[in-house]
C-alpha positions as CSV (number, residue, x, y, z in Angstrom):
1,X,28.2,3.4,-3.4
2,X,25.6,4.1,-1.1
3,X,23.3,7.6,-2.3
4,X,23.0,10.5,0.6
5,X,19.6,10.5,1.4
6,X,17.9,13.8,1.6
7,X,15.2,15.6,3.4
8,X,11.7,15.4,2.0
9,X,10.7,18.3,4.2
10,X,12.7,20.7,2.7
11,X,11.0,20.1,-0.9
12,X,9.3,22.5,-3.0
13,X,6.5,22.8,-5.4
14,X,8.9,22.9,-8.8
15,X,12.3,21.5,-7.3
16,X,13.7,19.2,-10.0
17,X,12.8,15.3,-10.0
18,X,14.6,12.2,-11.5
19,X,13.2,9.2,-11.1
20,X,15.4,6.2,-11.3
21,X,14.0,2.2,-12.1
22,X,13.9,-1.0,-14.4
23,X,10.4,-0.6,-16.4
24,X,9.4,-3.7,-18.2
25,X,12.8,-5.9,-18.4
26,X,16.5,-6.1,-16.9
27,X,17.7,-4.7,-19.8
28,X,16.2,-1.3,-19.4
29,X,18.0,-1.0,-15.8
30,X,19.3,2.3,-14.6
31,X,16.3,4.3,-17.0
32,X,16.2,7.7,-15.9
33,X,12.9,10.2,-16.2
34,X,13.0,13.6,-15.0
35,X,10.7,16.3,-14.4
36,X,9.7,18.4,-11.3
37,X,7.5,18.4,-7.6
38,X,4.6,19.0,-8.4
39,X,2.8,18.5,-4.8
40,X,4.8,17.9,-1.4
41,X,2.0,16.4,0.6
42,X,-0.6,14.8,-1.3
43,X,-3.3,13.0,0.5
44,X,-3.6,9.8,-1.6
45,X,-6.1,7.1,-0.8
46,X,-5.0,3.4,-0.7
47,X,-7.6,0.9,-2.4
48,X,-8.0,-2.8,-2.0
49,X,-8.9,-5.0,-4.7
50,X,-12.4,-4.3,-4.7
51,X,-11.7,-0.9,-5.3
52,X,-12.0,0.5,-1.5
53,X,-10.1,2.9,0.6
54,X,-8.0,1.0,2.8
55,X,-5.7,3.9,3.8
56,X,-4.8,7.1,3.5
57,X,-0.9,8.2,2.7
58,X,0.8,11.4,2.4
59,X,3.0,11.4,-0.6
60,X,5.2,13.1,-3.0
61,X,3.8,14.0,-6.4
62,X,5.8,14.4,-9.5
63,X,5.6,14.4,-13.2
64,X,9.3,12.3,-13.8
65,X,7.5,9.0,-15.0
66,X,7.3,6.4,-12.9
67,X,6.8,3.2,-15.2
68,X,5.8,-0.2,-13.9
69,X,9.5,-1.5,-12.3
70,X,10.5,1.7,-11.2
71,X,8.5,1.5,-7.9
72,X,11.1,1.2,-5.0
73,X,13.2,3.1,-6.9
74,X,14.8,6.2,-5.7
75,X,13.3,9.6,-6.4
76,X,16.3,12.5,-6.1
77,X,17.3,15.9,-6.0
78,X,19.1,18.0,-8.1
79,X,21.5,17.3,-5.3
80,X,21.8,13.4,-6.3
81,X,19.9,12.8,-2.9
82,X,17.1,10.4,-2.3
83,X,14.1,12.5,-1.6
84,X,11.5,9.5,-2.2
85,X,10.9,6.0,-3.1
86,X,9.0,5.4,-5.8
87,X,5.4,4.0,-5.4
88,X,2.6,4.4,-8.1
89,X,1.4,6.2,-10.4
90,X,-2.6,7.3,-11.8
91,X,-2.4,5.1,-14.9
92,X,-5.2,6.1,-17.1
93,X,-5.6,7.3,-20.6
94,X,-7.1,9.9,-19.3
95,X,-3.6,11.3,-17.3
96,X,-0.2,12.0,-17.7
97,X,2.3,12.5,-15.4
98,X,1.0,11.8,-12.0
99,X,3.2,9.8,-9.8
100,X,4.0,9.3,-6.9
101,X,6.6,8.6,-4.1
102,X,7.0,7.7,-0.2
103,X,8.2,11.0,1.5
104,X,12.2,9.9,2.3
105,X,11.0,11.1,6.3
106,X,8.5,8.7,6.1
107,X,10.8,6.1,4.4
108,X,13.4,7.1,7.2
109,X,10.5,6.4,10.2
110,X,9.7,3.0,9.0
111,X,13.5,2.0,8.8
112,X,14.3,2.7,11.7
113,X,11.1,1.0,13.2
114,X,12.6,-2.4,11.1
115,X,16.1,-2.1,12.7
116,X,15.1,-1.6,16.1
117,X,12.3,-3.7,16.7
118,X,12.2,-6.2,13.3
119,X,8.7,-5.0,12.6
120,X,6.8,-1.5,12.2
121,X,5.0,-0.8,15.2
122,X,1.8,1.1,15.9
123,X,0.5,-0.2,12.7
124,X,-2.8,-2.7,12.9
125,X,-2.5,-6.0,11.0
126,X,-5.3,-8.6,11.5
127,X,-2.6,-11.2,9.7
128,X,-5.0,-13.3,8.0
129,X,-6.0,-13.4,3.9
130,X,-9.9,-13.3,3.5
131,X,-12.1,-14.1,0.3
132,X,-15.9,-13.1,0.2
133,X,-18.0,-15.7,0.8
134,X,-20.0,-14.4,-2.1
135,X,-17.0,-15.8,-4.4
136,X,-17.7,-19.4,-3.3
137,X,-20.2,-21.3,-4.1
138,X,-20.7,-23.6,-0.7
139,X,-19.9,-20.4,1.9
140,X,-22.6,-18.6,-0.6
141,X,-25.2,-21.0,0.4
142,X,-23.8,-21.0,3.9
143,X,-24.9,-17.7,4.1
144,X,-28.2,-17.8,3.0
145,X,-28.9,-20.9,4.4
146,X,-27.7,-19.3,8.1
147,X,-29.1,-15.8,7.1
148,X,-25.6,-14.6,7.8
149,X,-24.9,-10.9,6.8
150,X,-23.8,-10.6,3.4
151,X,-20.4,-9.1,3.7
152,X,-18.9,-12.3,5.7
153,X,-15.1,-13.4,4.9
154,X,-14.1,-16.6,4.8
155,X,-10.4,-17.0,6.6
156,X,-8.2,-17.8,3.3
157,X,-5.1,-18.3,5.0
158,X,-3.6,-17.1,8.8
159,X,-0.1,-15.3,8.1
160,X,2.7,-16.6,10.1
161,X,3.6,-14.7,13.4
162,X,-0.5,-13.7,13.1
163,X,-1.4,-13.6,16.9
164,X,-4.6,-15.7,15.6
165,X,-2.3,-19.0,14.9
166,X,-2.5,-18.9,19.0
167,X,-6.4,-18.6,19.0
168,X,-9.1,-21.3,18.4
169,X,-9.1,-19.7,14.6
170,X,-8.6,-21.8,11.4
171,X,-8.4,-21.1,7.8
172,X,-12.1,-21.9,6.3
173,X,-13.6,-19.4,9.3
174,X,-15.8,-17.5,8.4
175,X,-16.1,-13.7,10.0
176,X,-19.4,-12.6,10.1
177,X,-19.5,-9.6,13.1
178,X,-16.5,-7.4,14.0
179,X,-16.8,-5.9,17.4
180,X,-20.1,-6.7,17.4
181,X,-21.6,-5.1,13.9
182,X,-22.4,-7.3,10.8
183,X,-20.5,-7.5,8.4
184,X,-22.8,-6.6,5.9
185,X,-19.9,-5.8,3.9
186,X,-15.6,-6.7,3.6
187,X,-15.7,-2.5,5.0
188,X,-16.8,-3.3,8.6
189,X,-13.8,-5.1,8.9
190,X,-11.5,-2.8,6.9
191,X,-12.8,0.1,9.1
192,X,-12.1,-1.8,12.1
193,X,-8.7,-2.3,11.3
């Protein structure tokens, strides 16, 4: 059976929420936690690793609990419809009930951008994995030894299908400018993209 998918635009603040997943194990498949819309479009920012804004989404917020496993779950409508995917939550002791899901408009955009073209388009990708060169030892002294800005990457690995697997680039290259500003640090580059 295949669920109707519904229209996140037509959502309110206090429409009913179930969120559907597998938290924790394969046992626990098919848990169910309701509760209610509590924001239609909330401006969420997107951090990396190091704790940085990388983008911006509009989301769905609710209070049904979404536990680790049930992200890419469906979030629905008192209607049975998929209004959402599930994406994250805030987890903190300090909240309860904040999560989140992928608007099913925004879900539906991006679908359609996979079956006709096999990718999304419009979206920037570099399509390489970078480290800091400050988390290495030898591209640490590279740096100081060159007096190369601080913020440099090191080229960890270059994605398959990267357009830079056709350049003179190769993993263990270091990027130290991006359109000509230093990277004094990994946000030059992130703000580039």
């Amino acid at each position: 059976p295949v669920m109707e998918r519904g229209n996140s635009d037509d959502l309110r603040v206090g429409d009913l929420a179930v969120a559907i997943g597998t938290p924790a194990q394969i046992k626990l498949a098919g848990t169910f936690t309701d509760g209610i819309i509590s924001a239609v479009n909330r401006k969420i920012d997107i951090t990396d690793g190091y704790g940085r804004v990388v983008k911006t989404m509009t989301l769905i917020q609710t209070n049904a609990t979404i536990n680790p496993g049930n992200s890419g779950g469906p979030l629905i409508n008192r209607y049975g419809q998929v209004i959402g995917i599930n994406s994250s939550k805030i987890a903190s002791t300090d909240y309860e009930g904040m999560g989140f899901a992928v608007p099913s408009t925004t879900v539906k955009e991006i679908v359609d951008e996979l079956i006709k073209n096999g990718v999304v388009t419009n979206r920037p990708v570099l399509g390489v994995n970078v480290a800091l060169s400050s988390q290495s030892q030898i591209y640490s002294i590279v740096v100081k030894a060159n007096k190369l800005p601080v913020g440099s990457v090191v080229i960890d690995t270059i994605m398959i299908g990267s357009d830079l697997r056709n350049k003179d680039v190769k993993e263990g290259d270091m990027i130290i400018k991006v359109n000509g500003k230093d990277m004094e640090t990994q946000d030059v580059l992130l703000d580039a993209i």
